[in-house]
C-alpha positions as a Markdown table, in Angstrom:
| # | Residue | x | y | z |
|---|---|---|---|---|
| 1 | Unk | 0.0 | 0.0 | 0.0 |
| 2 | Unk | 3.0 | 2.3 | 0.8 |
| 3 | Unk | 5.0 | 1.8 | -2.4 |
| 4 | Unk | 1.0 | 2.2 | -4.2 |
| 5 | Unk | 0.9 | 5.7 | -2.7 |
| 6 | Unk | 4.5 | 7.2 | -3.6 |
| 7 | Unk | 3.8 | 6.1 | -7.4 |
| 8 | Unk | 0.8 | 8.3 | -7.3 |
| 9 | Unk | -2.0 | 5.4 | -6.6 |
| 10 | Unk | -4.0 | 5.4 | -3.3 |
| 11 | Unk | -2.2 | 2.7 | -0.6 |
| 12 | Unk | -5.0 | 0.9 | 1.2 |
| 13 | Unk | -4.1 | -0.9 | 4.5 |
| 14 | Unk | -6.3 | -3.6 | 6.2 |
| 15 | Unk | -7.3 | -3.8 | 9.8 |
| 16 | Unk | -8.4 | -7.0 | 9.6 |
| 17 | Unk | -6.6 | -8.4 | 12.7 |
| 18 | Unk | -3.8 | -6.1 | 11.9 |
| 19 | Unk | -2.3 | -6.6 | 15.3 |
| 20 | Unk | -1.7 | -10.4 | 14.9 |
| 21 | Unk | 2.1 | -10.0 | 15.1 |
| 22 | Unk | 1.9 | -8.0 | 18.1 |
| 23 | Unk | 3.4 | -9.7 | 21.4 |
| 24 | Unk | -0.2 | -9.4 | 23.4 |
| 25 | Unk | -2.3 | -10.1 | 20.8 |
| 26 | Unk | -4.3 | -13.2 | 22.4 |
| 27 | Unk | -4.6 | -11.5 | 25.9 |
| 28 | Unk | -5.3 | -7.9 | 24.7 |
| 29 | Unk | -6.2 | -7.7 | 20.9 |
| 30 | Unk | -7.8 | -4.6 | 20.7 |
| 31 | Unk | -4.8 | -2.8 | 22.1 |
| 32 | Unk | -2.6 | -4.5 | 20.2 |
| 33 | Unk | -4.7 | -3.7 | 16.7 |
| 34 | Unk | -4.8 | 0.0 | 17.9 |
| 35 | Unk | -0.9 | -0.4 | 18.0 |
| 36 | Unk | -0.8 | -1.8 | 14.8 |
| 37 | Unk | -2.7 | 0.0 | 12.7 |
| 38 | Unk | -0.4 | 3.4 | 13.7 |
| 39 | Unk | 2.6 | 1.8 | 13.5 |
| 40 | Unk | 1.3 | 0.6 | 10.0 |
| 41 | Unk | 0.0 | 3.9 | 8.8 |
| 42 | Unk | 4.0 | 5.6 | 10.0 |
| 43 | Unk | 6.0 | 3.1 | 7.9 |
| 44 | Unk | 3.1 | 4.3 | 4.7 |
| 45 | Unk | 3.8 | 7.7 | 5.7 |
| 46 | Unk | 7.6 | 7.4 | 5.4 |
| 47 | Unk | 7.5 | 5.9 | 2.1 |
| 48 | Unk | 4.9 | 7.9 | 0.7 |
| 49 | Unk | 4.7 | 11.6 | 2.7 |
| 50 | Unk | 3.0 | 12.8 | -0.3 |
| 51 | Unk | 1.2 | 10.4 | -0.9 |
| 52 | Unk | -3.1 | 9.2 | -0.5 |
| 53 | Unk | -2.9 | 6.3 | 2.2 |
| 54 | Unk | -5.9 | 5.0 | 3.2 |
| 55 | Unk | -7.4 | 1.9 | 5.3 |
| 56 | Unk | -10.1 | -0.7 | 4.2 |
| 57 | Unk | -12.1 | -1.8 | 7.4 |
| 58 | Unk | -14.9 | -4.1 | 7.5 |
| 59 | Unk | -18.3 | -3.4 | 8.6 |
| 60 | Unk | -18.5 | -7.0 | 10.3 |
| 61 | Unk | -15.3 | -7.0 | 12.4 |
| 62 | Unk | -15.9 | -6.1 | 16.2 |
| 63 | Unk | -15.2 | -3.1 | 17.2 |
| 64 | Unk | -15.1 | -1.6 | 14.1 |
| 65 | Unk | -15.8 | 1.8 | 15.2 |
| 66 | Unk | -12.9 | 1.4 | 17.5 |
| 67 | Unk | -10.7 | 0.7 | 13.9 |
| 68 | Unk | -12.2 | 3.7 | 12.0 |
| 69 | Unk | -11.4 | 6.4 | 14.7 |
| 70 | Unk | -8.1 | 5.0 | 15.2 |
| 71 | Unk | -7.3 | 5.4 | 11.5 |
| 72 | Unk | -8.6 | 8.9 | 11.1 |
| 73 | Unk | -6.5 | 10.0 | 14.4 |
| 74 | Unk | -3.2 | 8.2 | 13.0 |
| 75 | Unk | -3.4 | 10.2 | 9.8 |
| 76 | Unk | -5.7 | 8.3 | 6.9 |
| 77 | Unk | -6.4 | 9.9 | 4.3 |
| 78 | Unk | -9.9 | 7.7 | 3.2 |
| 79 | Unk | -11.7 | 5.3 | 4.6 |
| 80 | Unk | -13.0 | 2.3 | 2.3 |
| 81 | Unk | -15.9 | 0.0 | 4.0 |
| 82 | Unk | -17.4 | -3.0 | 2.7 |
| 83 | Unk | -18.3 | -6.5 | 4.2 |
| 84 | Unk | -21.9 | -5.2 | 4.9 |
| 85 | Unk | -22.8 | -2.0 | 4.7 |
| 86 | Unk | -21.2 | 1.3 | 6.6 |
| 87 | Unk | -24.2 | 2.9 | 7.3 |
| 88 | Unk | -22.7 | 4.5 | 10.3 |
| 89 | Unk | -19.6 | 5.5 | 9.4 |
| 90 | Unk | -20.0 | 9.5 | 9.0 |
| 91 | Unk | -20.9 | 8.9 | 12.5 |
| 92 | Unk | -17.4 | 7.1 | 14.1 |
| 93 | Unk | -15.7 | 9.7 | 11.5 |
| 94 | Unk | -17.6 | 12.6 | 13.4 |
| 95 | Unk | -17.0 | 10.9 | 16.7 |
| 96 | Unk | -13.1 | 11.0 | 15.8 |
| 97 | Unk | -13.1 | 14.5 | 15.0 |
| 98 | Unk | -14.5 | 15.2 | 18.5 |
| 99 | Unk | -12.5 | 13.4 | 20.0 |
| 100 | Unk | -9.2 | 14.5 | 18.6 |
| 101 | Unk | -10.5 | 18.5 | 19.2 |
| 102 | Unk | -11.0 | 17.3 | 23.2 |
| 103 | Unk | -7.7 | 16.2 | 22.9 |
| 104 | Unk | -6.3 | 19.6 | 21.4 |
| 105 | Unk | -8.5 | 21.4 | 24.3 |
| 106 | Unk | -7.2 | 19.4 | 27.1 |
| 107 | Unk | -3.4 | 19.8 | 25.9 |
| 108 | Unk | -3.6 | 23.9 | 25.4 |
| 109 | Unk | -0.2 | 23.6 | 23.8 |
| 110 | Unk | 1.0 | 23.4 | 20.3 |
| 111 | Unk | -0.7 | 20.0 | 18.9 |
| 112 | Unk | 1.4 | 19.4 | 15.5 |
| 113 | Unk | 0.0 | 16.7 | 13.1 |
| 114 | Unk | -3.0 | 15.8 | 15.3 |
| 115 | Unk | -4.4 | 19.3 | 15.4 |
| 116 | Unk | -3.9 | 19.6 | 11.1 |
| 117 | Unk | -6.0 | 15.5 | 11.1 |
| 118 | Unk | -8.8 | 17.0 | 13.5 |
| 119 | Unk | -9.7 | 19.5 | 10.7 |
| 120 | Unk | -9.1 | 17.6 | 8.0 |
| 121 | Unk | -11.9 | 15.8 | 6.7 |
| 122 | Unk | -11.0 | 12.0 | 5.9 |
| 123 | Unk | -12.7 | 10.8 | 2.7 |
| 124 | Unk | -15.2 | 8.5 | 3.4 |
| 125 | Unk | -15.4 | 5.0 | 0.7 |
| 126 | Unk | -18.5 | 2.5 | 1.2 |
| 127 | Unk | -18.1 | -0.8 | -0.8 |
| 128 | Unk | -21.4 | -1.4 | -2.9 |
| 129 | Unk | -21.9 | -4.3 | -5.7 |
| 130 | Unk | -25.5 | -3.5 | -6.7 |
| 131 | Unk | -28.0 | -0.5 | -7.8 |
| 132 | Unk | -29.8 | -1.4 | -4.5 |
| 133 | Unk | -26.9 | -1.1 | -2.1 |
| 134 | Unk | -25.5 | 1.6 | -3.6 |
| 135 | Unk | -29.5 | 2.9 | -3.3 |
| 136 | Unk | -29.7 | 2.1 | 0.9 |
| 137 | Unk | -26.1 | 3.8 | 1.7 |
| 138 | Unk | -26.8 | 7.0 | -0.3 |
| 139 | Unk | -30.1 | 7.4 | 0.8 |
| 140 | Unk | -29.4 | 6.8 | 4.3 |
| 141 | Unk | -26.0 | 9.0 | 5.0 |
| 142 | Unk | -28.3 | 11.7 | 2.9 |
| 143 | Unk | -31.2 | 11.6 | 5.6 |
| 144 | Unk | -29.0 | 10.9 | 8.5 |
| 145 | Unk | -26.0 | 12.9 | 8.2 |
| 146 | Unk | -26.8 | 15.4 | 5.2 |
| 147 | Unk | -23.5 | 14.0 | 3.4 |
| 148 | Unk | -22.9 | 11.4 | 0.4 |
| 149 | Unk | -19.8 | 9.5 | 0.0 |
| 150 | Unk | -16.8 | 10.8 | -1.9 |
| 151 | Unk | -16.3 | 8.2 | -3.3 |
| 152 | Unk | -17.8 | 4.8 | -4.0 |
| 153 | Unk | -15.6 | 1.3 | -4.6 |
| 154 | Unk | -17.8 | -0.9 | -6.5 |
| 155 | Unk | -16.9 | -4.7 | -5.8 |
| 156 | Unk | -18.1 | -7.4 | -8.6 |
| 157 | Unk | -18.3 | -11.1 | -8.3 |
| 158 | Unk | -15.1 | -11.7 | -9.0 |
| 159 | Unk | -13.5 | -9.9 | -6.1 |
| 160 | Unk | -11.6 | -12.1 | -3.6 |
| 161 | Unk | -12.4 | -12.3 | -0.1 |
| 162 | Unk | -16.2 | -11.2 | 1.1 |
| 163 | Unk | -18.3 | -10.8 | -2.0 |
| 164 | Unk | -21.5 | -8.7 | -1.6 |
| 165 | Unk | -23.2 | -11.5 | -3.6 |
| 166 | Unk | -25.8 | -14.3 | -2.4 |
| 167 | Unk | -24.9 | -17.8 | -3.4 |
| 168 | Unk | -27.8 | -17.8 | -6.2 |
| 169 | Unk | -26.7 | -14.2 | -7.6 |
| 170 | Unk | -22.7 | -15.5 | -8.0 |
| 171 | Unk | -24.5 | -18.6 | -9.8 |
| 172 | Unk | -26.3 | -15.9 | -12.2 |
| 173 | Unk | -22.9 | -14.4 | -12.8 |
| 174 | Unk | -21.6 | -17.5 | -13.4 |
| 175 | Unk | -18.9 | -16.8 | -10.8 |
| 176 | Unk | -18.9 | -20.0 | -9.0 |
| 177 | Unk | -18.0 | -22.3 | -11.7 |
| 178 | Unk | -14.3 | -24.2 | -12.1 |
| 179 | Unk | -14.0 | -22.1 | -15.3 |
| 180 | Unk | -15.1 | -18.6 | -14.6 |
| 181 | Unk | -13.0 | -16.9 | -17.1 |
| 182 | Unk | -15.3 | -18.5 | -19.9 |
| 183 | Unk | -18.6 | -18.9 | -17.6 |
| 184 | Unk | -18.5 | -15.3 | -16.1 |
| 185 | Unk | -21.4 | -13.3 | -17.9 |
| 186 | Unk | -19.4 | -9.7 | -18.2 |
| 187 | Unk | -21.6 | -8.4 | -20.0 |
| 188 | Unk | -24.4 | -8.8 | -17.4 |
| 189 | Unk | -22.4 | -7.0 | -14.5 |
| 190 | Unk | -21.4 | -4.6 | -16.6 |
| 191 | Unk | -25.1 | -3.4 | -16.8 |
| 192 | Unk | -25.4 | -3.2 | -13.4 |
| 193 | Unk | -22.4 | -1.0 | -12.8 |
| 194 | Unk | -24.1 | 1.4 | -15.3 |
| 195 | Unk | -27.0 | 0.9 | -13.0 |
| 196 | Unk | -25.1 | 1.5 | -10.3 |
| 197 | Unk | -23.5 | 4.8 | -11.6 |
| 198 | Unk | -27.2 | 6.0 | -12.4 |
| 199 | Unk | -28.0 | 5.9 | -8.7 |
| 200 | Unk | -24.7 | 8.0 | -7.9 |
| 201 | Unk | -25.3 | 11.0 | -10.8 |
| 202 | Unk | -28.8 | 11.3 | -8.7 |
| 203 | Unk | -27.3 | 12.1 | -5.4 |
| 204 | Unk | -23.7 | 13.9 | -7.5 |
| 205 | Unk | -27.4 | 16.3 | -8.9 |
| 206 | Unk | -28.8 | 17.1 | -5.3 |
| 207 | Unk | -25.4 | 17.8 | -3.6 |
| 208 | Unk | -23.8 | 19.4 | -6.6 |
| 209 | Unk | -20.7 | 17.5 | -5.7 |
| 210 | Unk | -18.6 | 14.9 | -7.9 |
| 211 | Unk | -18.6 | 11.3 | -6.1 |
| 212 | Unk | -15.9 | 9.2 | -8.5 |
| 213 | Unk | -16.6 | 5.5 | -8.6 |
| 214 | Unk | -13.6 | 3.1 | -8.6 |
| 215 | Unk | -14.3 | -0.6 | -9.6 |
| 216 | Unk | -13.0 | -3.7 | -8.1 |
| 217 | Unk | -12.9 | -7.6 | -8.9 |
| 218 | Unk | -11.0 | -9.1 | -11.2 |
| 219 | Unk | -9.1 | -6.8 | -12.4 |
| 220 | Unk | -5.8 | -8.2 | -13.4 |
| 221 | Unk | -4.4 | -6.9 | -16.8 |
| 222 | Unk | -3.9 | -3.2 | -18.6 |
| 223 | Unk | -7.3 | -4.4 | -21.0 |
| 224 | Unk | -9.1 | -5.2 | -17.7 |
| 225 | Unk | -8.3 | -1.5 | -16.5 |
| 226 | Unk | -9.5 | 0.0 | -20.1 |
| 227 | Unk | -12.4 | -1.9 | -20.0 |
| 228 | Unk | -13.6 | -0.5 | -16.6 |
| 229 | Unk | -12.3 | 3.2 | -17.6 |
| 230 | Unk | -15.1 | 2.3 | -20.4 |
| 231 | Unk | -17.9 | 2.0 | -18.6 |
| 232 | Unk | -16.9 | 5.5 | -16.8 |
| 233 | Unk | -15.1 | 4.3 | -13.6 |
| 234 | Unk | -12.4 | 6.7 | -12.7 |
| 235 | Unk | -10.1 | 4.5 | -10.7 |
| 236 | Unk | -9.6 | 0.7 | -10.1 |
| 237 | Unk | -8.5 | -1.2 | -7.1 |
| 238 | Unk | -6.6 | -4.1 | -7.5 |
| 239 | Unk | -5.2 | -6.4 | -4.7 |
| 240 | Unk | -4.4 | -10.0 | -6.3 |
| 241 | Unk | -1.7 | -8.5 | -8.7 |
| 242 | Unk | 0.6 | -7.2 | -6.2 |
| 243 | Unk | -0.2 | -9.9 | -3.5 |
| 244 | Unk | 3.2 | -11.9 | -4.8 |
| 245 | Unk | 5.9 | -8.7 | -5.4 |
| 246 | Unk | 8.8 | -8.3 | -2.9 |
| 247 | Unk | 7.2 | -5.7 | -1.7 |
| 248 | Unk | 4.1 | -7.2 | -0.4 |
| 249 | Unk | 5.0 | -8.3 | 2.9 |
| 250 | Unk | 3.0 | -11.6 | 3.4 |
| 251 | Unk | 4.8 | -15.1 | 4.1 |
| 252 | Unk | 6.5 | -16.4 | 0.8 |
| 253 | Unk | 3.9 | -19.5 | 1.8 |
| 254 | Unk | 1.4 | -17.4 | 1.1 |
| 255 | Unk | 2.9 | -16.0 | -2.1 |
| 256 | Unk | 3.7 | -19.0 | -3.3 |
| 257 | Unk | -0.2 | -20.2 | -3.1 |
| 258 | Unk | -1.3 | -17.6 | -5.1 |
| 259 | Unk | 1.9 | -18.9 | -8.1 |
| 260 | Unk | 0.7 | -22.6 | -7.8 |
| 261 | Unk | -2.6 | -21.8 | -7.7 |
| 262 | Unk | -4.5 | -23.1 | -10.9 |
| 263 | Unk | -8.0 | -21.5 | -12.2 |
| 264 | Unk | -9.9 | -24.5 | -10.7 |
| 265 | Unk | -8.4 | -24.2 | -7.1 |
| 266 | Unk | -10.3 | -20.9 | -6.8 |
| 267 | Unk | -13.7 | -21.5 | -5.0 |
| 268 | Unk | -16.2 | -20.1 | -3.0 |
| 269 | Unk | -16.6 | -20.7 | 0.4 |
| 270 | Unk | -18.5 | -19.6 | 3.6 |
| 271 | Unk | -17.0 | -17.3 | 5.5 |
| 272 | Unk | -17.4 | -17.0 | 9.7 |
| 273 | Unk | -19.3 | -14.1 | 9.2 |
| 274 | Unk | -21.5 | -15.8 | 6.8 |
| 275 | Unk | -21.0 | -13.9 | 3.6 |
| 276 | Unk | -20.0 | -16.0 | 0.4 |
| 277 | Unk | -16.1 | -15.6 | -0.2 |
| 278 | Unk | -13.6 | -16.7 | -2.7 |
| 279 | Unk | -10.3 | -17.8 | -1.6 |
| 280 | Unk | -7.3 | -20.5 | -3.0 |
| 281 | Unk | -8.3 | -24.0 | -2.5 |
| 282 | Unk | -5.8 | -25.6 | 0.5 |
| 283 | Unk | -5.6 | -28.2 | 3.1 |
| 284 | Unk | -8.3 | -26.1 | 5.4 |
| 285 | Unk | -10.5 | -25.8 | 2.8 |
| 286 | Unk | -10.3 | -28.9 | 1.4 |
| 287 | Unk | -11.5 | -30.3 | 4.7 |
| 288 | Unk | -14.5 | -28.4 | 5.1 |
| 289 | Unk | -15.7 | -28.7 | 1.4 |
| 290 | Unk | -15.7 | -32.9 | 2.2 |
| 291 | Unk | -16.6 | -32.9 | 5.4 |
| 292 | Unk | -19.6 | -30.5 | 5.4 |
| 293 | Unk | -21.9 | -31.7 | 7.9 |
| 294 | Unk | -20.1 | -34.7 | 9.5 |
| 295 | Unk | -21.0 | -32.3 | 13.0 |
| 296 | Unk | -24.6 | -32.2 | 12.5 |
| 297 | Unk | -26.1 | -35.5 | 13.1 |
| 298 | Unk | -29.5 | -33.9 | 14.6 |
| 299 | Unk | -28.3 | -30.8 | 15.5 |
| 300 | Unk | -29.9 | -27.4 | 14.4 |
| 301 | Unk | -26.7 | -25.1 | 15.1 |
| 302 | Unk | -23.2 | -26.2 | 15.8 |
| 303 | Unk | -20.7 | -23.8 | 17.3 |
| 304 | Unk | -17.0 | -24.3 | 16.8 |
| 305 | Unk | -14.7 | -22.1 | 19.2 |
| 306 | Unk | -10.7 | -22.6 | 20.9 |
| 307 | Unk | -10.7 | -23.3 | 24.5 |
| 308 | Unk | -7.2 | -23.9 | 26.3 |
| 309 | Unk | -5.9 | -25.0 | 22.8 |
| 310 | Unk | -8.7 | -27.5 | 21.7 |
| 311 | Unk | -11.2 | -27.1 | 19.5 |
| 312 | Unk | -15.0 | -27.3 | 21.4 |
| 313 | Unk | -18.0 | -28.7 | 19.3 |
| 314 | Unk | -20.9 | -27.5 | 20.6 |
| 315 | Unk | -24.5 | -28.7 | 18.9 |
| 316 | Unk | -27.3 | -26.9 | 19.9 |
| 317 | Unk | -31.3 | -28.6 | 19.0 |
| 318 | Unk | -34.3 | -26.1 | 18.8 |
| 319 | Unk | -37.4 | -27.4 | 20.0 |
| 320 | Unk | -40.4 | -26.0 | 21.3 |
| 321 | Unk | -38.9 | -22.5 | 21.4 |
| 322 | Unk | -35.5 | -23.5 | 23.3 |
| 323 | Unk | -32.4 | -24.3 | 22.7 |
| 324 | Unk | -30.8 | -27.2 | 24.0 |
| 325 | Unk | -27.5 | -28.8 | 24.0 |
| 326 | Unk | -27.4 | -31.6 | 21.3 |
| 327 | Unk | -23.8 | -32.5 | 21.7 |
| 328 | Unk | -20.7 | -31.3 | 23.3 |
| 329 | Unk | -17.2 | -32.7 | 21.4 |
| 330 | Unk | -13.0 | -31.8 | 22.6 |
| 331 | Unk | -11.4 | -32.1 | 19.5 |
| 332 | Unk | -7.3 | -31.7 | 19.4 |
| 333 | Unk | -7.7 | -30.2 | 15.2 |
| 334 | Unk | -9.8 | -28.3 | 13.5 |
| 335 | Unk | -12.5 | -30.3 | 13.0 |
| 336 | Unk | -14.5 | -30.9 | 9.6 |
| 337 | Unk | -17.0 | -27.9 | 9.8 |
| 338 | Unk | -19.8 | -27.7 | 7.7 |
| 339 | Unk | -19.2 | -25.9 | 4.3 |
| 340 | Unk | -20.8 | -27.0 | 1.1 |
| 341 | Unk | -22.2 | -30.5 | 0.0 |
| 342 | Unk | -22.8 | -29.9 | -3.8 |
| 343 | Unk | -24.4 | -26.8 | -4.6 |
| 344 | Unk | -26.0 | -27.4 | -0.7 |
| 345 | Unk | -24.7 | -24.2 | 1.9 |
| 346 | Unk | -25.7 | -24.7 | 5.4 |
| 347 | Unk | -26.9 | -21.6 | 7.0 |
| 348 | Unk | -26.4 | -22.9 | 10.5 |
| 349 | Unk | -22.9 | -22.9 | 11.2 |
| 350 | Unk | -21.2 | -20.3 | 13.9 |
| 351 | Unk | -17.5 | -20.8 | 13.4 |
| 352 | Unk | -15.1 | -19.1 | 16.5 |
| 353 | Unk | -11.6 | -19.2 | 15.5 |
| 354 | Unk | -10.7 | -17.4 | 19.3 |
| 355 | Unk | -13.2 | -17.8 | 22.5 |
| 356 | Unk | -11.7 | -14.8 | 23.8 |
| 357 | Unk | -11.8 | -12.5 | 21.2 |
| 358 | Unk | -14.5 | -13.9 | 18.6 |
| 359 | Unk | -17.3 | -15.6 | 21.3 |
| 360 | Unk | -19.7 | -12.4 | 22.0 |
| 361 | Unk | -19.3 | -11.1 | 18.1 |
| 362 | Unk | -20.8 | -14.4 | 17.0 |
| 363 | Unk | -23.1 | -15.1 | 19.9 |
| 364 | Unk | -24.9 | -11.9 | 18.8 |
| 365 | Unk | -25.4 | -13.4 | 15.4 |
| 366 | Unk | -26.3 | -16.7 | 17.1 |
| 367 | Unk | -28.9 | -14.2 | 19.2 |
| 368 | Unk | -30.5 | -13.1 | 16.4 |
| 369 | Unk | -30.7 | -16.0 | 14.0 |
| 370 | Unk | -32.8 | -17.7 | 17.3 |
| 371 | Unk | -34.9 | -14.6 | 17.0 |
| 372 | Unk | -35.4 | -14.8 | 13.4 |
| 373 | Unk | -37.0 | -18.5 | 14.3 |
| 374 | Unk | -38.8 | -17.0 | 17.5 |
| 375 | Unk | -37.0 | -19.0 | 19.4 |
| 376 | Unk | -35.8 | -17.8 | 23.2 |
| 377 | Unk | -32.3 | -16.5 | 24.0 |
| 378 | Unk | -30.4 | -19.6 | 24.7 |
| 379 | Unk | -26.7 | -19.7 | 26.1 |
| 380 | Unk | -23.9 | -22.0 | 24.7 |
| 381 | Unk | -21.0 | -20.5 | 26.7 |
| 382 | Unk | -18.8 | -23.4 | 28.3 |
């Protein structure tokens, strides 16, 4: 993202678990995300003092609002949300802004960089992949906060990681196939950027204000870039293609997936926080795609979390408006969690990578799935 910035792009930096390398990360990771995502945003700044750096953050991570007022305060430059919508994020940007000018207040002393960020306004980026999404967000910063985005980042099917796309739309696509380079309709998605850009002129009219729309997903190669400068995007954003550069500083493992990997080995799986994603085909993945629900013999919900370095099945069985323990398994791996039997996604998996940090995040989407069946709270804690 740093090297992005000095040649004139815009860097983007994650903060999804950004802290993992930090010492304290398993006993304090909020602090130690905090930590990281300064410390990231210094080492962009040194490379690039000129340049835009900005963070992606993602709606569904905990504490997100935590995430977004830390980036603003260390120096960002734009914000880019996806992985649901941001429909509160001129709200944490607001909040940072207040906070930083308390800060000022209480130090009555020259302020430096801090007190040129708490006048600065960050640009604020939500991800959209449809007319309709792009509808919602605009419609709802417009009657809540009087603003619109500055810019939108619209994601297609092909995207990697979370995809704003239900199972049956990335069929429609034909973005879940073996082959998608010759099953992928183009032509299809195309129309609904166009739509998509339709939606933006309206609210570009009322606020008399330019909102550029960068594309994303699958963009790989110089014709790929033309073609979306085509349909009237001003900007791409591209992640796979600089994944394997020296530069990039993820494990040469990791690199090294992405140069093996072959067209077929790219799937679609289910992510934890129960959006479709695409991601390389390995070991992991492998495990879930045959072993999809090998845990569910009766059960309704099955929970999957770390507890003292084992992996804790936990079933749960609805009935007659309760929850109640099906089945309770130690296992010493990660176990075979359900995924995908055929075209067949079950939507009653909870997945917990880390009790301690993970548990309440999920437990609220375990909360509300039981009150989408109007079924009572039930607990599943240890």
């Amino acid at each position: 993202s740093d090297l992005v910035a000095a040649c004139g792009g815009m860097g983007l930096i994650s903060t999804a678990q950004i802290g993992f390398r930090e010492p304290d990360f398993k006993t304090n990771f909020v602090e130690a995300n905090l930590r990281a995502i300064r410390r990231e945003m210094k080492k962009a700044r040194e490379i690039a003092p000129n340049g835009a750096i900005g963070f992606n953050i993602m709606v569904a991570t905990r504490h997100y609002d935590l995430w977004v007022k830390e980036a603003i305060k260390c120096g960002a430059d734009a914000i880019v949300s996806g992985a649901g919508l941001p429909v509160r994020l001129p709200e944490y940007a607001q909040a940072a802004y207040e906070e930083m000018k308390a800060g000022i207040a209480d130090a009555k002393e020259t302020c430096g960089e801090i007190c040129k960020q708490a006048v600065k306004k960050v640009k604020l980026a939500p991800i959209v992949s449809s007319a309709k999404s792009a509808q919602v967000i605009c419609r709802l910063w417009d009657r809540k906060y009087k603003q619109i985005p500055d810019f939108v980042v619209v994601e297609g099917p092909l995207a990697g990681g979370h995809l704003g796309f239900s199972r049956e739309e990335l069929a429609e696509y034909g973005a879940d196939t073996k082959d998608v380079p010759n099953t992928y309709n183009q032509k299809a998605y195309d129309k609904e950027v166009r739509s998509i850009m339709e939606v933006i002129k309206t609210y570009e009219e009322k606020y008399q204000k330019h909102i550029p729309v960068v594309t994303a997903g699958g963009i790989y190669t110089h014709e790929d870039v033309k073609h979306q400068f085509e349909l009237g995007a001003e900007g791409v954003q591209v992640g796979t293609r600089f994944v394997t550069t020296e530069e990039c500083d993820a494990p040469d493992a990791y690199k090294q997936a992405y140069i093996n990997a072959k067209k077929e080995d790219i799937i679609i799986t289910q992510s934890p926080v129960g959006m479709p994603g695409r991601a390389i085909l390995n070991p992991f993945l492998q495990q879930i795609k045959e072993g999809a629900g090998q845990y569910f013999g009766g059960a309704d919900i099955a929970v999957f979390f770390v507890s003292n370095g084992e992996i804790v099945v936990v079933e749960l069985s609805l009935d007659a408006g309760k929850a109640h323990l099906h089945r309770r398994q130690q296992k010493s791996q990660i176990p075979n969690v359900a995924g995908s039997t055929g075209n067949h996604i079950p939507q009653n998996l909870i997945f917990l990578t880390e009790k301690q940090h993970v548990f309440q995040h999920h437990f609220v989407h375990f909360r509300r799935l039981t009150q989408r069946q109007k079924i009572g709270r039930a607990s599943c804690r240890e």
